[in-house]
C-alpha positions, 0 to 999 in steps of 0.5 A: 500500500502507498505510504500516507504521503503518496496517498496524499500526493495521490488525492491532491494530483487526481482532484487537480486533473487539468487537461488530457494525455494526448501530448504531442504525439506524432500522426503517423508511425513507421511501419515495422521491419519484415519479422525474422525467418522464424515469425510468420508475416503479419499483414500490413493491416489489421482487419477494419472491424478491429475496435482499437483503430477506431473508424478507419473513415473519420477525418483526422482531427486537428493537430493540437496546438500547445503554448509550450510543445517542448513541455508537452513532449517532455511530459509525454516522454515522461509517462512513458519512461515512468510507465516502463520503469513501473513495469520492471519494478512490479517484475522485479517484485519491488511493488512500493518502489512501483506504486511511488510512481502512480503520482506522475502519472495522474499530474497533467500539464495545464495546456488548452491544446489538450482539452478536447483529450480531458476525457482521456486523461482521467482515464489515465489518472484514474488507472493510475490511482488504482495501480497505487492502491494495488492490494498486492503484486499480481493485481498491481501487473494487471492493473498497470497495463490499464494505464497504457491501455487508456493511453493509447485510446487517447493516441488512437482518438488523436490519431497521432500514435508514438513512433517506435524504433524499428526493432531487432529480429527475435533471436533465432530459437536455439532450444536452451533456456537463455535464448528462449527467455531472451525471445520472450523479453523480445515479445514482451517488448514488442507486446509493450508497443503494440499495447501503448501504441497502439499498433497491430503489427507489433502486438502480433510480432510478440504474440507469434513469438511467445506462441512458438517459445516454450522453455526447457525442462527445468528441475524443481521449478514451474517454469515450464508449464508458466511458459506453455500457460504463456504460449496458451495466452499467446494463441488465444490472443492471436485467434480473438485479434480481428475483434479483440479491444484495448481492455481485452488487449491490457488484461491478457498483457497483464496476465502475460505479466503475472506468469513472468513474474511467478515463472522468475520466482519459480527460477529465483531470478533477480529482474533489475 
């Protein structure tokens, strides 16, 4: 639970909630490099009933305009660096350290650019109260995702999604634990993306992979069956995409999240 001072930091920063999380995102994004040979094409498109896209035949809105963009990127840049760190610490079994972090991420800067996206930053702010007040740590990784999941509806609604990187291919399957974790720690970053984005392709490419990497026989450790529990989620998720929302999307990327972190305890493993 978050110490007296966070929850008051907490309260202070939901009731003072001033203006939405669209910031300056940019209106387009590049699409992804071609996956490796061990990672079926993804089509350049997702199906159009796909609810995230929102309607493929609405005009664009007007691009926001702040008084001050600089302050708008950093703040953006911020979310973002704050919802990842969130992440590892919740992976790292450092809930506290996780929860001190919520507060950033209700703050809103004051802009009249981002007032037709209010809406979506209560959203946020919302999501964010819930994660500070985690009754533990599996429910904290399911609630975490919910915060970019509001985020990219924001994005979506903007049509103005973050531009991410184009990634490295997966590293090729050689059947020993270390290469198939280091291609589930390539999923799961793919999944991040396609999650905030929010974008198709990335959150497929993530999919495919851990639907295709179980881990090894390990002595006196689940990770095994985690990791098939994983490649269940995976395949479920693959065959729901057409129709599958941003909230269907955050609860299986949360659930993804839960089985890292018991497989970790499983394998004593210190996540940083």
């Amino acid at each position: 639970m978050p110490s007296p001072g966070a929850r008051w930091a907490i309260g202070a920063l939901a009731i003072s909630l001033l203006a939405g999380c669209a910031g300056d995102a940019p209106t387009s994004s590049t699409p992804p490099p071609a996956a490796a040979t061990a990672v079926q094409p993804v089509p350049r498109e997702p199906p159009p009933v796909a609810p995230w896209r929102g309607d493929p035949a609405r005009e664009p809105p007007a691009p926001a305009r702040f008084e001050n963009p600089a302050i708008g990127r950093f703040h953006m840049r911020m979310h973002f660096r704050d919802l990842r760190r969130i992440e590892q610490l919740l992976l790292a079994g450092k809930l506290e350290d996780a929860t001190a972090l919520a507060p950033g991420l209700i703050a809103q800067i004051d802009d009249p650019g981002l007032a037709r996206w209010k809406v979506h930053a209560k959203e946020v702010a919302n999501a964010a109260v819930e994660l500070a007040f985690a009754p533990g740590l599996d429910e904290a990784l399911r609630r975490a995702p919910r915060i970019a999941s509001a985020c990219a509806s924001c994005h979506a609604d903007a049509q103005g999604k973050p531009v991410f990187p184009a990634p490295p291919p997966p590293l090729t399957d050689t059947s020993t634990a270390a290469a198939r974790m280091a291609r589930h720690v390539w999923a799961t970053l793919r999944l991040w993306e396609g999650l905030v984005g929010p974008s198709d392709d990335r959150w497929v490419l993530g999919l495919q992979v851990l639907a295709a990497t179980p881990l090894p026989f390990t002595a006196l450790s689940d990770a095994p069956q985690l990791a098939a529990h994983m490649q269940q989620v995976a395949r479920a998720q693959l065959a729901t995409r057409p129709t599958a929302g941003l909230d269907d999307r955050a609860a299986a990327y949360g659930e993804l999240l839960v089985t890292c972190a018991a497989c970790h305890a499983s394998l004593h493993v210190n996540v940083r």
